[in-house]
C-alpha positions as CSV (number, residue, x, y, z in Angstrom):
1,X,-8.7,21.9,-5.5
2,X,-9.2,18.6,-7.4
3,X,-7.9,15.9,-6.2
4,X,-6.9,12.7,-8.1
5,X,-7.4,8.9,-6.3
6,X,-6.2,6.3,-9.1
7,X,-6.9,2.5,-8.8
8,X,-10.1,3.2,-6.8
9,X,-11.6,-0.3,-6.5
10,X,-13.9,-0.8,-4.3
11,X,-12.4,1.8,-1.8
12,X,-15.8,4.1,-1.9
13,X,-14.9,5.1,1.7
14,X,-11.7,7.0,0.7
15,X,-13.3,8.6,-1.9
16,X,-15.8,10.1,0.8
17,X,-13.4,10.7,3.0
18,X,-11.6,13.1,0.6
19,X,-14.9,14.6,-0.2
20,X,-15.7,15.2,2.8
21,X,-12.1,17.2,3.9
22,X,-12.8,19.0,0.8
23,X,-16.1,20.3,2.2
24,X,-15.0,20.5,6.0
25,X,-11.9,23.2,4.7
26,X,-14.3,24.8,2.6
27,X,-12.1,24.2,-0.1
28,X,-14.3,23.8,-3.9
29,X,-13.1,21.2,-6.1
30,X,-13.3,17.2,-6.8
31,X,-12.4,13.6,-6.5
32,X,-11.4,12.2,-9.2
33,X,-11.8,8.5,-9.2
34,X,-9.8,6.2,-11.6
35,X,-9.9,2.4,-12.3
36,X,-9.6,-0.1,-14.9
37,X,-12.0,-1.4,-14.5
38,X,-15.6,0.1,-15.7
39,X,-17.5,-1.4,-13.3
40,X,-15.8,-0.6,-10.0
41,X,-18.0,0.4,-7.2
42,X,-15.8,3.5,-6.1
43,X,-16.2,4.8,-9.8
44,X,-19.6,5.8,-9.0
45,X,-18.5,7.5,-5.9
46,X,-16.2,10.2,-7.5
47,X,-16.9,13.8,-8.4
48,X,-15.6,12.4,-12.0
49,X,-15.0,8.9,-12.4
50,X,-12.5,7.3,-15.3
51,X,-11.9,4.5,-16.9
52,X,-8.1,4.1,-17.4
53,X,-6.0,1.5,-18.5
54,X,-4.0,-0.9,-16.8
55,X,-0.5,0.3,-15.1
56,X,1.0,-2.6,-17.8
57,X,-0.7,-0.9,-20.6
58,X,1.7,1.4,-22.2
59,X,-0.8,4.6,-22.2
60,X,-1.0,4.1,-19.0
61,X,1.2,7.4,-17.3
62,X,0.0,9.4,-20.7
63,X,-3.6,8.8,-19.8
64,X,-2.9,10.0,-15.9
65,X,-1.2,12.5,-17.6
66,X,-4.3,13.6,-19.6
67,X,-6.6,14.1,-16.8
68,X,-4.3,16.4,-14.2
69,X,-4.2,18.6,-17.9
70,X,-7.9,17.9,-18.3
71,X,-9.0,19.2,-14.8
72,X,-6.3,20.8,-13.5
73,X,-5.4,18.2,-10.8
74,X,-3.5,19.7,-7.6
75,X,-2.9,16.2,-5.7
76,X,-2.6,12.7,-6.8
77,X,-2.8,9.6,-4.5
78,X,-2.2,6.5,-5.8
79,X,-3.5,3.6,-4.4
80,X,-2.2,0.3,-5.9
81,X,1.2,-1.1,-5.4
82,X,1.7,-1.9,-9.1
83,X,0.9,1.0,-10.3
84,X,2.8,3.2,-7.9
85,X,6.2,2.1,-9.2
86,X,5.5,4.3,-12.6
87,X,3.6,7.6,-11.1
88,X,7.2,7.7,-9.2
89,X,9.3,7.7,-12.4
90,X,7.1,10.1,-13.6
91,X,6.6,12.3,-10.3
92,X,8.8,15.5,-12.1
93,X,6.8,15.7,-14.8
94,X,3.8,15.7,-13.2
95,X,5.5,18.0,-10.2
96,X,5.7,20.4,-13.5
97,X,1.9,20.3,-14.1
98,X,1.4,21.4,-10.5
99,X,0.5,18.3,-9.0
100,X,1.5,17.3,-5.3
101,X,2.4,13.7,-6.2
102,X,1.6,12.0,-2.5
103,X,3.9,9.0,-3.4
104,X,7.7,7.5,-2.3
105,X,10.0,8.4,-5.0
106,X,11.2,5.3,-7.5
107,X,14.2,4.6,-5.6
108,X,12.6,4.1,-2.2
109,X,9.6,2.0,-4.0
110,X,12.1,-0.2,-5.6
111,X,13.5,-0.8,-2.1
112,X,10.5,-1.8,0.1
113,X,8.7,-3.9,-3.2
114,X,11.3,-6.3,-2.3
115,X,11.1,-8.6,0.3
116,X,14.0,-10.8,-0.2
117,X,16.2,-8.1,0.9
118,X,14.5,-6.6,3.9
119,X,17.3,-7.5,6.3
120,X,19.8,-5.8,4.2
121,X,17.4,-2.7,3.9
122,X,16.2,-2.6,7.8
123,X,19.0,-3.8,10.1
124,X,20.6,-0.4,9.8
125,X,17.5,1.2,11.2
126,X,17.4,-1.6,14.2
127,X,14.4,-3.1,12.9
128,X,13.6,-6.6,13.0
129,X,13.0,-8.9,9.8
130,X,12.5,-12.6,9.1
131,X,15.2,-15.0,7.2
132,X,14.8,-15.1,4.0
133,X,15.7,-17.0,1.5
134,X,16.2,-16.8,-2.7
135,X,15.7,-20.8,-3.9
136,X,14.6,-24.1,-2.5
137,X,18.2,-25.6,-2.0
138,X,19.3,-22.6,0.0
139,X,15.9,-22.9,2.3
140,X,17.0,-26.8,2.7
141,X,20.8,-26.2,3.4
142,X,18.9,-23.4,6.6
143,X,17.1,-26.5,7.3
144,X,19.8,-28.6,7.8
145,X,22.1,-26.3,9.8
146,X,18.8,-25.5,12.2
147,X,18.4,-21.8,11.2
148,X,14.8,-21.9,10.6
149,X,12.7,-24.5,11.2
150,X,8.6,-25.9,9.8
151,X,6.1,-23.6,9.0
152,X,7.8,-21.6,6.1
153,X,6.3,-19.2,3.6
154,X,6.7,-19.3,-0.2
155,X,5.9,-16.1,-1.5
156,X,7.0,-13.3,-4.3
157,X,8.8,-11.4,-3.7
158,X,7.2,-8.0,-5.0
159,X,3.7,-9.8,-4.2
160,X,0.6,-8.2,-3.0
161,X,-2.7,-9.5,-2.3
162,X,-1.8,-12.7,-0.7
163,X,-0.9,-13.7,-4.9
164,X,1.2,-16.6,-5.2
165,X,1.7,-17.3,-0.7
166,X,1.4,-20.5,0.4
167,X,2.5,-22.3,3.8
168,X,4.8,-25.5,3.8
169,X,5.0,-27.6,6.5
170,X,7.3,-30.1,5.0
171,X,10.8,-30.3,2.5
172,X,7.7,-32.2,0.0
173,X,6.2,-29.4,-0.3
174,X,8.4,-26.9,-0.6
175,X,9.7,-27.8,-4.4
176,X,6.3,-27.7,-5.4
177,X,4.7,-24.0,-3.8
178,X,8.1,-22.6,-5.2
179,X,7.0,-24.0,-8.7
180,X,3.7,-22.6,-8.0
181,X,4.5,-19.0,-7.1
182,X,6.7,-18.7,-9.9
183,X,3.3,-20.1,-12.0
184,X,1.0,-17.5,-10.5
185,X,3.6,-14.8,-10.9
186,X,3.8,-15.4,-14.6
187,X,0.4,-15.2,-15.0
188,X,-0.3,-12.0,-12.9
189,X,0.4,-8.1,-13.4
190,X,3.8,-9.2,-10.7
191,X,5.6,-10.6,-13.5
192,X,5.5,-7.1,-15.1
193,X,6.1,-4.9,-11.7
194,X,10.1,-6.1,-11.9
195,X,12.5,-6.8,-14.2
196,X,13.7,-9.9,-12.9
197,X,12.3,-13.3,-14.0
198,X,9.9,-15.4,-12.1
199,X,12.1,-17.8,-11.0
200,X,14.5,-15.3,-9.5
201,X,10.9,-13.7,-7.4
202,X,10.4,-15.8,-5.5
203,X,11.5,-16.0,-1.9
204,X,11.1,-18.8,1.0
205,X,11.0,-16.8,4.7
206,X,11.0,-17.8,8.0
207,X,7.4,-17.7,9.3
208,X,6.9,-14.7,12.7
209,X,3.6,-17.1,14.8
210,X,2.6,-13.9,16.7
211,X,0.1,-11.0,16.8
212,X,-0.1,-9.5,13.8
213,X,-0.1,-5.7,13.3
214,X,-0.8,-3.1,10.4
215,X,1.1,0.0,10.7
216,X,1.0,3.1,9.1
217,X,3.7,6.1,8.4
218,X,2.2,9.6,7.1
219,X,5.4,11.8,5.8
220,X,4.7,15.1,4.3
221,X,5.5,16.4,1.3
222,X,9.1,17.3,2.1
223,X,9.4,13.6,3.5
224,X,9.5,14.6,7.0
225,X,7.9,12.2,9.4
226,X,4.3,13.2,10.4
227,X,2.7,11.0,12.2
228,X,1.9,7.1,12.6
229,X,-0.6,4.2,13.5
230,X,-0.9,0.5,14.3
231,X,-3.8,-1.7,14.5
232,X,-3.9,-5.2,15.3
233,X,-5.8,-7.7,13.4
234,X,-8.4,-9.5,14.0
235,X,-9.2,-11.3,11.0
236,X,-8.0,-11.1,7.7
237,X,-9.9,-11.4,3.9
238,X,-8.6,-11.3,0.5
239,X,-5.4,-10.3,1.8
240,X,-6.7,-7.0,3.5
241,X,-7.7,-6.4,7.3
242,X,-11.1,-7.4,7.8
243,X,-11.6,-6.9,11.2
244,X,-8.7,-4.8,13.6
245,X,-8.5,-3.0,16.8
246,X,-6.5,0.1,16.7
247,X,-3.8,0.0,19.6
248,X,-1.2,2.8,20.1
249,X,2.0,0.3,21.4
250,X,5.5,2.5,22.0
251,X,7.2,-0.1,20.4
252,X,5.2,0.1,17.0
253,X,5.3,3.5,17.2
254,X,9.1,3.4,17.3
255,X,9.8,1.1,14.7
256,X,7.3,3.7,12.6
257,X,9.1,6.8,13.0
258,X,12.7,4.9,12.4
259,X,11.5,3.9,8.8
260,X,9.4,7.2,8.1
261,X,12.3,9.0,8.8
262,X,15.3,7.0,7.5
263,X,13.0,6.6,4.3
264,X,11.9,10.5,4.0
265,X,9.5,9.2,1.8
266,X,6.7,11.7,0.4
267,X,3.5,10.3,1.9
268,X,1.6,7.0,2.8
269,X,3.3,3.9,3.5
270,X,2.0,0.9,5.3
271,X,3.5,-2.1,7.1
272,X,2.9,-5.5,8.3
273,X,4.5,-6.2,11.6
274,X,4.7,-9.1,13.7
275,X,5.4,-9.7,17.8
276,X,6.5,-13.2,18.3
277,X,6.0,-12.5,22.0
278,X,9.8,-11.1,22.3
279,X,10.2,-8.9,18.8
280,X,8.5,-7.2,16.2
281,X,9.4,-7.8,13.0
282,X,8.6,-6.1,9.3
283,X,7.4,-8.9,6.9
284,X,6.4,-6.4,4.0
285,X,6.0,-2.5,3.4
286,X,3.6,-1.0,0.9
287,X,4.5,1.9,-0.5
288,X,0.5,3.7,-0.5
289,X,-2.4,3.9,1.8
290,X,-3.0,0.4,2.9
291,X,-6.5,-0.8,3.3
292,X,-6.4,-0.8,7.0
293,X,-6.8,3.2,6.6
294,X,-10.5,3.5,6.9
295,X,-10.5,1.9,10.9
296,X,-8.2,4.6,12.0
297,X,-10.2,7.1,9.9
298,X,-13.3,6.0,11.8
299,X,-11.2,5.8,15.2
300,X,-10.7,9.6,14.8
301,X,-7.8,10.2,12.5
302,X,-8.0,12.3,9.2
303,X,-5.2,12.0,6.7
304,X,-7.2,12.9,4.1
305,X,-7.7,16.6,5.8
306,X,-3.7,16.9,6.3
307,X,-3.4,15.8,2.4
308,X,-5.5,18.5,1.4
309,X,-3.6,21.1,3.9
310,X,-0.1,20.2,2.8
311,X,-1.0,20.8,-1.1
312,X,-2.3,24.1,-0.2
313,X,0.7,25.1,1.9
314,X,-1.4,25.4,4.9
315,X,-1.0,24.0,8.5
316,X,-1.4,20.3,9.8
317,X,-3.7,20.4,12.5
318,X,-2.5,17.9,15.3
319,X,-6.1,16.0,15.8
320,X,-5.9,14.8,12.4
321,X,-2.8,12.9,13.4
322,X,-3.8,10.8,16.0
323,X,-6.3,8.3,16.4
324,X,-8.3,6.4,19.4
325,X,-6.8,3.5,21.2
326,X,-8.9,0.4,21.8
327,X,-11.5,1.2,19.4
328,X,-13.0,-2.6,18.0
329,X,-14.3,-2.1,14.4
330,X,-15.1,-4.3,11.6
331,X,-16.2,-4.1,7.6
332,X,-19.4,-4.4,6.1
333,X,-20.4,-5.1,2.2
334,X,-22.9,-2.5,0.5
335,X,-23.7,-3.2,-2.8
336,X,-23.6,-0.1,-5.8
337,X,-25.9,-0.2,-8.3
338,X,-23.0,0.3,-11.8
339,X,-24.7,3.3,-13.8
340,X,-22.6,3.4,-17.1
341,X,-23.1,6.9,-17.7
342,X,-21.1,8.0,-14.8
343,X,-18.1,6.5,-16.2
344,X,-15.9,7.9,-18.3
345,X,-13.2,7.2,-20.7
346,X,-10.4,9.7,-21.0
347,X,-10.9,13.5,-22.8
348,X,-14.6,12.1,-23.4
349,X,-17.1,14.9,-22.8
């Protein structure tokens, strides 16, 4: 079985942790990393490691194309929001090359990648979002009329990475983050993720002061809800958890299984989720693995080994599912020496 990862990064641990399902089913194959960029330190982790153009390029989907063909891919896991938008358009044709596509199809994607209309998407279900508004007149006229109130949050809204967020505390500030999102949305591969201009992608929201919580929902491949964790963070960095502790909270765990299920999504999907002390609410849903993966991994779960299990038509086993409560964990750095030679470009021998 070979197994396909795209937009690797610097996620070396997922890489192993595929390898190492691989080798605990006693299942031969590889993982296939795919980047980019040359020089990232999870494309010297892979079985076979690629070099593939941006998801803006326009050879992008032929190129992931070009290596299922090449090495007879089975699965493919995408792992960057922008990119994940266009392996879903293309999910039949690459369902035709035999590949389990572990990704939300393009209607659900389209859906959760925007934020402005979260309440519309998520009241049905019973879950909780902020106020949320589309330009800075609108925010002012909430202002007025005491719907919200000081902090807000100017972000895209189809952002990821913390691009283009800021926090105002006052109406003079407000005008100019809006500007300023709309400036880094331009300039960043946002502006090419949707087809609506900058200035109409940007949203002003209500700010949730609260714990803060990742959650994930695992579906399988027939969309039916699998499983589901939480951890609570500890400390952010670069937009991704840096430090967590995983928690298993009924009221999480509720909220997960509502939106696996009313999505039926194929796969991974993560959320941000918020307690203001009286309610939870959903500030954004990512429609991949989120980085806050590898705690739960190390706190007992294995969603790679379920991965592996559903593309071979054989059964989830229930430990893989769950993880460990209360378990405190943190990142470290490592450094990866870049050997050239273990790079590749596309249908280069």
């Amino acid at each position: 079985m070979n197994i396909l990862l795209t937009s690797t990064a610097r996620r070396i641990d997922l890489v192993g942790f595929f390898q190492e399902a691989l080798k605990n089913a006693g299942i031969d194959g590889k993982v296939i990393a795919a980047d980019p960029e040359y020089n990232a330190p999870s494309l010297q982790a892979g079985d076979e490691n690629y070099v593939i153009p941006h998801q803006t390029d326009s050879n992008y989907m032929e190129t992931i194309v070009e290596i299922c063909k090449k090495h007879h891919v089975d699965c493919l896991v995408p792992l960057n929001d922008w990119e994940v938008h266009k392996i879903s358009a293309h999910k039949k044709e690459l369902e035709k090359l035999g590949v389990s596509v572990f990704a939300p199809d393009s209607n659900i994607v389209k859906k959760v990648r925007d934020k402005g209309k979260y309440r519309e998407l998520l009241d049905p279900f019973g879950v909780k979002t902020p106020l949320s508004y589309f330009n800075v007149e609108d925010a002012k006229k909430a202002l007025e009329k005491q719907e919200v109130s000081f902090p807000l949050i100017v972000k895209p809204r189809n952002g990821s990475a913390s691009i283009g967020v800021d926090i105002i505390d006052n109406l003079e500030d407000m005008e100019f983050a809006y500007q300023q999102a709309v400036r880094n949305i331009k300039e960043s591969p946002l502006d090419s993720a949707t087809s609506r201009e900058p200035e109409d992608n940007v949203i002003i929201q209500e700010v949730i002061e609260g714990d803060k919580f990742s959650v994930d929902m695992f579906n399988d491949l027939n969309g039916r809800f699998l499983t589901s964790f939480a951890r609570k963070q500890l400390g952010m960095r670069g937009g991704d958890i840096d430090r967590c502790i995983t928690v298993n909270i009924p009221e999480l765990t509720d909220i997960a299984q509502r939106l696996g299920e009313s999505f039926g999504h194929t796969g991974y999907m993560n959320a941000d989720v918020y307690f203001n002390g009286i309610d939870y609410y959903v500030i954004d849903i990512n429609p991949r693995f989120g980085g806050g993966y590898a705690f739960t991994h190390s706190a007992g779960a294995d969603i790679p080994a379920a991965i592996i299990a559903l593309t071979a038509g054989k059964q989830v086993q229930e430990d893989w599912l769950r993880q460990k409560p209360d378990i405190e964990l943190a990142r470290h750095d490592t450094v990866v020496s870049i050997n050239k030679q273990k790079v590749m470009q596309v249908l280069q021998e």
